[in-house]
C-alpha positions in Angstrom: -2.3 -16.1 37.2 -0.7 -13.1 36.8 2.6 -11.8 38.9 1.3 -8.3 40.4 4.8 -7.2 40.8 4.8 -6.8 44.8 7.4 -8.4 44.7 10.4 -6.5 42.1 12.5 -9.9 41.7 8.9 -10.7 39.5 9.1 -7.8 37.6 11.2 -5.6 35.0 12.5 -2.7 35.3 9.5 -0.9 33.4 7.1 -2.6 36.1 5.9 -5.4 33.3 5.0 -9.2 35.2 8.5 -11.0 34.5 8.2 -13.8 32.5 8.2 -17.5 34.5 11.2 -19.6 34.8 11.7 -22.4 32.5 11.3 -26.0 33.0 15.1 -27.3 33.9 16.4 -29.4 31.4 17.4 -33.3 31.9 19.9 -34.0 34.7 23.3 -34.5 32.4 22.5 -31.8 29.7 25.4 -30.7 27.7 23.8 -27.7 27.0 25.9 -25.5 24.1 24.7 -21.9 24.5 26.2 -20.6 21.0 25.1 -16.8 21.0 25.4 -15.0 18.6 27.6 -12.1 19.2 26.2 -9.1 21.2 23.0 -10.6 23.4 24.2 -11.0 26.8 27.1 -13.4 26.2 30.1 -12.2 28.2 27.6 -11.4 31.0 26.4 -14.9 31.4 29.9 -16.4 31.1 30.9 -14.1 34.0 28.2 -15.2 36.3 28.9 -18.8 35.3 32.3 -18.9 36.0 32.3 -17.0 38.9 29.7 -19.4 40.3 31.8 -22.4 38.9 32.8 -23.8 42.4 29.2 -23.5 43.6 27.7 -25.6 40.6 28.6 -29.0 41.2 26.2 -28.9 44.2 23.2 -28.6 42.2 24.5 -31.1 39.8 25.8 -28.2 37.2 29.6 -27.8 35.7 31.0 -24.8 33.5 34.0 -27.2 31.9 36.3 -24.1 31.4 39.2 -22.7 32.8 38.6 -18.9 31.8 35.3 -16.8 31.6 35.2 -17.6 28.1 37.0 -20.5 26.0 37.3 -18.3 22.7 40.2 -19.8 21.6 38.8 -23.6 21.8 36.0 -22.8 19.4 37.8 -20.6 17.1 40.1 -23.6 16.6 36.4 -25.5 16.1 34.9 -23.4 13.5 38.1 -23.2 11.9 38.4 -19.2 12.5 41.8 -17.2 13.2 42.0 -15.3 16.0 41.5 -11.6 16.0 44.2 -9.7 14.0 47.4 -9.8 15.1 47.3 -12.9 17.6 48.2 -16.5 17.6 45.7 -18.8 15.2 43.7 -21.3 17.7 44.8 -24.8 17.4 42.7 -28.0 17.5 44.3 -29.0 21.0 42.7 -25.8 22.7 39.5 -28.2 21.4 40.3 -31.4 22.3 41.4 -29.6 25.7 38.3 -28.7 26.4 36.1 -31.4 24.6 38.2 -33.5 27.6 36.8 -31.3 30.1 33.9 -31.6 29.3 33.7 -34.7 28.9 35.3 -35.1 32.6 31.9 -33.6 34.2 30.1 -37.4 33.8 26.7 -36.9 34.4 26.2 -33.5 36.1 24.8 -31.1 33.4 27.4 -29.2 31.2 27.4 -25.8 30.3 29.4 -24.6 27.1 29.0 -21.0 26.3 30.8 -18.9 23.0 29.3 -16.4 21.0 31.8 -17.7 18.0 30.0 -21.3 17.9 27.5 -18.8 15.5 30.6 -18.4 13.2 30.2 -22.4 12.5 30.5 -22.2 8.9 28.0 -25.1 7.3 26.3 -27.9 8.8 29.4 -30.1 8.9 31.0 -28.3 11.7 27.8 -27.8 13.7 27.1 -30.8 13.8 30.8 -32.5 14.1 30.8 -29.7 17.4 27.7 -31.3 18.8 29.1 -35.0 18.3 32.1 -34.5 20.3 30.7 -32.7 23.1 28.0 -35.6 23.5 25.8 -36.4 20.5 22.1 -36.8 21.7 22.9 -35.1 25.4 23.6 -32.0 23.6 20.6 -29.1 23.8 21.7 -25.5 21.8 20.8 -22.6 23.5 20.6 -19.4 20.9 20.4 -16.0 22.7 18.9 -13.3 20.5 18.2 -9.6 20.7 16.9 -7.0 18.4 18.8 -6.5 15.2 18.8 -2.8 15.4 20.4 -2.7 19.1 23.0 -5.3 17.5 23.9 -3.9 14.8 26.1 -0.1 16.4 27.8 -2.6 18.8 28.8 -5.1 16.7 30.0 -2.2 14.5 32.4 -0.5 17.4 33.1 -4.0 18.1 34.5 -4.5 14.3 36.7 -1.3 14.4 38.3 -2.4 17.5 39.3 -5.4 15.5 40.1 -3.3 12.9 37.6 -1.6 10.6 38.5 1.2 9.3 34.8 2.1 7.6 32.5 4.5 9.5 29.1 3.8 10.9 27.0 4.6 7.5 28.5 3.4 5.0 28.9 0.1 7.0 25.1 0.0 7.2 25.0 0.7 3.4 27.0 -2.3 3.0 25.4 -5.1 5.5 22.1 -3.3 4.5 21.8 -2.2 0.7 24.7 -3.6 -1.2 24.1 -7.3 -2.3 26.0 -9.9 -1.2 26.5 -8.1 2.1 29.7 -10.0 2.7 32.0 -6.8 2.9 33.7 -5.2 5.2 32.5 -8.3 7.3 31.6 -11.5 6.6 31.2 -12.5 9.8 27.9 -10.2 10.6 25.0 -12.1 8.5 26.5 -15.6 9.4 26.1 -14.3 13.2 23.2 -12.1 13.1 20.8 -13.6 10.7 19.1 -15.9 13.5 16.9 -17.3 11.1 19.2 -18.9 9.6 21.3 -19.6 12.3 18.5 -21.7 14.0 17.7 -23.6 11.1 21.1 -24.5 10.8 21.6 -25.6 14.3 18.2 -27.3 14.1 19.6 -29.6 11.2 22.2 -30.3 13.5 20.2 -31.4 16.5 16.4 -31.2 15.7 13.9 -28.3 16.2 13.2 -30.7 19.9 16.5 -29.5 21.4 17.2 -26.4 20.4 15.9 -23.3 22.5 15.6 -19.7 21.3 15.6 -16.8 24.3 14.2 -13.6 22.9 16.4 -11.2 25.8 14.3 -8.1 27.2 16.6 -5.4 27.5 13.7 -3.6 29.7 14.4 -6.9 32.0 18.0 -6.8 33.2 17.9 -10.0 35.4 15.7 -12.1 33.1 18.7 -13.9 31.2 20.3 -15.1 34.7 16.5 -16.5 35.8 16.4 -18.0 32.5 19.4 -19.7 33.3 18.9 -20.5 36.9 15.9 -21.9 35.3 17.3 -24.5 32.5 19.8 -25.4 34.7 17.7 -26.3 37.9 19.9 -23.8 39.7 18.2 -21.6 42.7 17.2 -17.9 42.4 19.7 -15.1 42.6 22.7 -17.9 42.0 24.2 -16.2 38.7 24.6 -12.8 39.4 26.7 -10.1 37.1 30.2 -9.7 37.2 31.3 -6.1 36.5 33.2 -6.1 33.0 34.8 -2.7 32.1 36.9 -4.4 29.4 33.7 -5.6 27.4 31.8 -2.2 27.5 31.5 -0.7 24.4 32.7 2.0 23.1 31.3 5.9 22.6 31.4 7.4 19.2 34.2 9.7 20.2 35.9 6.6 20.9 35.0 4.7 18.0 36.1 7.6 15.9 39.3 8.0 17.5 40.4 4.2 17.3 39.1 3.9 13.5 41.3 6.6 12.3 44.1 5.1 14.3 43.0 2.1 12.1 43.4 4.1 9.0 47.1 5.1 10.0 48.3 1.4 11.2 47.0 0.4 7.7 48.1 3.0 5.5 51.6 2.7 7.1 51.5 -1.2 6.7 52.2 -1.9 10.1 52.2 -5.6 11.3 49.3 -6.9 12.8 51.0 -8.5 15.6 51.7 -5.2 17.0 48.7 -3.9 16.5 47.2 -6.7 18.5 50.0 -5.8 21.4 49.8 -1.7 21.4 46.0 -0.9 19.9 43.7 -3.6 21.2 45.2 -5.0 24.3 47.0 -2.2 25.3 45.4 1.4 24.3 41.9 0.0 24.0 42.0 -2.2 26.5 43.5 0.3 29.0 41.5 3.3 27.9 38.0 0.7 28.6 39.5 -0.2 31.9 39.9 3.3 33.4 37.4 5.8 31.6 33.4 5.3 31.8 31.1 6.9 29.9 29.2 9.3 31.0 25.9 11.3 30.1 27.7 13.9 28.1 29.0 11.2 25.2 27.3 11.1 21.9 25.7 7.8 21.4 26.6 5.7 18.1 23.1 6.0 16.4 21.5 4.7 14.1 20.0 6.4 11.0 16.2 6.1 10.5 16.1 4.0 6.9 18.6 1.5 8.5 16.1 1.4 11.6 13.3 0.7 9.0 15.3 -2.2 7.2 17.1 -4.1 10.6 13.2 -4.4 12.1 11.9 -5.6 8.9 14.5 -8.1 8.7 13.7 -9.2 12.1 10.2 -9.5 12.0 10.9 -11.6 8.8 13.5 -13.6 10.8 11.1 -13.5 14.2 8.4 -15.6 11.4 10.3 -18.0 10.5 12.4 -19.0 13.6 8.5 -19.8 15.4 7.9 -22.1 11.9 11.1 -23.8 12.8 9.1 -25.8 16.0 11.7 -24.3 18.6 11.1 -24.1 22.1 11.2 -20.3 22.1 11.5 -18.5 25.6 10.3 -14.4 25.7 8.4 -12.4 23.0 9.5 -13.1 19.5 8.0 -9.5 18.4 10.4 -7.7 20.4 12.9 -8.8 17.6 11.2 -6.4 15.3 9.9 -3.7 17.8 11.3 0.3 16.8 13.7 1.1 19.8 12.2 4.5 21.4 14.0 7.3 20.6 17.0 7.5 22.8 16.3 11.3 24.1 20.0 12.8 23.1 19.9 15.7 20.6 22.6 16.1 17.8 26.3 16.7 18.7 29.8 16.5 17.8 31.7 13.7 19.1 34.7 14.5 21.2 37.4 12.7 22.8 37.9 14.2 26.3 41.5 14.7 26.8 41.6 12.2 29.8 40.2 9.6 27.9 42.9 10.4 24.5 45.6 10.4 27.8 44.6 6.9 29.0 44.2 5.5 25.4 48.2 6.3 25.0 49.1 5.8 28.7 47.9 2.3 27.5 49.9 1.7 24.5 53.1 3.0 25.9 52.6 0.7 29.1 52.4 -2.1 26.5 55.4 -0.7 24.8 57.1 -0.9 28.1 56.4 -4.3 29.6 57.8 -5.8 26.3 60.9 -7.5 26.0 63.9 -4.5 25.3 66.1 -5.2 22.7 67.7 -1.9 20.0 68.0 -1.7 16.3 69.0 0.6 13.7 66.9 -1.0 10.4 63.6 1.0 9.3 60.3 -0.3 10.8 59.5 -2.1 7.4 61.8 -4.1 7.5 61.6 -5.1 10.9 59.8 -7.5 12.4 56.9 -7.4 14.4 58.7 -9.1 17.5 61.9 -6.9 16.8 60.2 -3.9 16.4 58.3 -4.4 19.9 61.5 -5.0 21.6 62.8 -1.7 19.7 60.4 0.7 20.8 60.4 -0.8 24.6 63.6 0.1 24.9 63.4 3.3 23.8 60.5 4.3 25.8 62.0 2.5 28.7 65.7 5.1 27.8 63.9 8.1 27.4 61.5 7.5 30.9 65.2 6.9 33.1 66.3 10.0 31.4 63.1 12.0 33.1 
C-alpha cells in the first residue's frame, strides 16, 4: 500500500512516498556503521551522540566519548592522523574496544567513516573480531559518486592538496593506477569493492548497504531509528558549521595557501595548529555561504565517467547478496543541473578577514616563548611559541 504523503514525516522533500523503516536488528547488535567518507557520516554521529543518554532506554549505546572516535580507528587501520597532528596509538583502540565491550547486551553502535580506509581483509576482519565476532552487523552508507567526488576534493585541500579541481579528476578518473594525489579516494569510494571486502569479513548476511536520497533529508535518521528499534523523530541533526564544506572561492584561497606552506617547507605541525584548526576552522565557524558563491562543479566528461562507474559498482554490490536499503540506481543517476551560470570565484573580504582572524587567534593562544634563529631551523613547537609572542607584543603595543 502506498504512503499518499498526507502526512510530510512519509514523504521527501520532492513529495515522493518515503521509503518504510527497516526491520530492527537483533537485541545486542554491535552494529559498525563504516561509511565511507562523505554520505551522511558526521550527521549521524551528531544525532547519536547527542541522543547518547537517551539510548540505553530502548536498549541502544553509542560506546564513545566524542561525536566521532577518529583517532581509535585510525590507530585500527593503521592510518596517521591528518598532517601535522599526533599519530593514533593502539590504546585510543583498546580504549574504546573496552567501551564497547562495557555495553553487555544492549545493541552497540560504532560509527567512522575511516573504518573504509581498512587496508586488506586482515584488518577488517581483526576490527570485527574485537568488537564482537558473530554480534557484529556492517552498516555501509553510500551516495552518488559524482556528488562525492567535489567534496571529498575541498575535503583533501583542507588536508592539504595543493592540485585544483580538474586535474584531480584527470588523475582519480583518466590516469591509471589512480593512486595519486590520493590514495585514499578509490579505497573509500569504490563501494563495490568496499562491500565485497567487508562481506569476506562478515558474510553477504550481515552486511547492509543504504543507498542515501539526498532528495530525502530525514531518511538516514528513520533508517536508523529503524535498525536500531529506536522511536520516530529520536535522532535528529545537530547543526555542524565546522564540517560544511567549503565554496570554491574558499577552496581556492586555502589551496594556494597550500602551495606557499609547501614551497616554503614549513612544518606540518604548524600547519595543523594555524591552517586547519585555526584559519579554516575559524573561517567555517563564522562565515556561511550564501547564494552568491560559485559552486565547485563538476565538468561534464567527469560527470559521464563517475555515473558509469557507479552504475558498474550499483551491479555488482546487488550480486554481492546484501541487504540493500533505498534505490541502488540512484548511485548512477546524472545530478540535474545545479541552475548557477558561470562566474569568477571570489573571496569576500569578510570571509579572507575571518580566515586570518583565525590563524592569528591560534598564534595567540599558544605558549609564548622568543627566538632569534631563522624559521628553518626552528622547530615547529619553538616556532609557535615565537610567533605567539610576537603577535601577543605587537597587540599590547595597539
Amino acid at each position: 500500500m502506498e504512503t499518499d504523503c498526507t502526512n510530510p514525516t512519509d514523504c521527501t522533500s520532492d513529495g515522493a512516498p518515503a521509503p518504510a523503516k527497516p526491520t530492527p536488528l537483533p537485541a545486542g547488535t554491535r552494529l559498525l556503521h563504516i561509511g565511507p567518507h562523505k554520505t551522511g557520516t558526521t550527521s549521524i554521529q551528531g544525532a547519536l551522540f547527542a541522543a547518547k543518554e537517551k539510548l540505553p532506554a530502548y536498549g541502544v549505546a553509542y560506546p564513545a566519548q566524542s561525536r566521532h572516535p577518529m583517532q581509535a580507528v585510525l590507530a585500527a587501520c593503521s592510518r596517521t592522523g591528518m598532517i601535522g597532528d599526533a599519530t593514533p596509538t593502539e590504546r585510543h583502540w583498546t580504549r574504546l574496544v573496552d567501551q564497547v565491550h562495557a555495553t553487555g547486551r544492549r545493541t552497540s553502535v560504532i560509527s567512522s567513516e575511516f573504518f573504509a580506509d581498512a587496508p586488506d581483509d586482515a584488518t577488517a576482519g581483526r576490527i570485527v573480531e574485537q568488537l564482537g565476532g558473530e554480534s557484529v552487523q556492517v552498516l555501509v552508507t553510500l551516495r552518488p559518486l559524482v556528488r562525492i567526488m567535489p567534496s571529498q576534493w575541498q575535503q583533501y585541500v583542507q588536508n592539504g592538496l595543493r592540485m585544483g579541481y580538474e586535474e584531480w579528476l584527470e588523475h582519480m578518473l583518466r590516469k591509471a593506477p589512480y593512486e595519486k594525489p590520493n590514495p585514499s579516494f578509490w579505497r573509500r569510494h569504490r563501494h563495490d569493492r568496499l562491500v565485497e571486502r567487508w562481506v569476506r569479513a562478515v558474510g553477504a548476511e550481515r552486511v547492509t548497504v543504504v543507498v542515501v536520497d539526498d532528495r530525502d533529508r530525514g531518511g538516514l535518521m528513520r533508517t536508523f531509528e529503524g535498525l536500531l528499534g529506536l522511536p520516530a523523530n529520536l535522532l535528529q541533526p545537530v547543526p555542524d558549521t565546522a564540517n560544511r564544506s567549503l565554496t570554491l572561492a574558499e577552496t581556492e584561497m586555502l589551496r594556494n595557501l597550500n602551495k606557499e606552506f609547501r614551497g616554503n617547507g614549513l612544518p606540518d605541525e604548524l600547519y595543523s595548529l594555524l591552517v586547519r584548526n585555526g584559519a579554516v576552522m575559524h573561517m567555517k565557524n563564522t562565515c556561511s555561504p550564501t547564494s552568491q558563491d560559485v559552486r565547485i562543479s563538476t565538468p561534464d566528461w567527469a560527470v559521464r565517467a563517475a555515473t558509469g562507474i557507479g552504475a558498474e559498482m550499483a551491479d555488482r554490490i546487488e550480486r554481492t547478496g546484501v541487504r540493500m536499503i533505498g534505490d541502488p540506481a540512484l548511485l548512477s543517476a546524472v545530478p540535474k543541473p545545479a541552475g548557477q551560470g558561470p562566474g569568477e570565484a571570489r573571496i569576500a573580504p569578510e570571509v579572507a578577514a575571518q580566515a586570518l582572524y583565525g590563524a592569528l587567534a591560534a598564534v595567540a593562544a599558544a605558549p609564548g616563548g622568543t627566538s632569534a634563529r631563522a624559521v628553518h631551523q626552528t622547530s615547529s613547537k619553538e616556532l609557535v611559541r615565537v610567533l605567539g609572542h610576537r603577535c601577543l607584543k605587537r597587540l599590547r603595543r595597539h
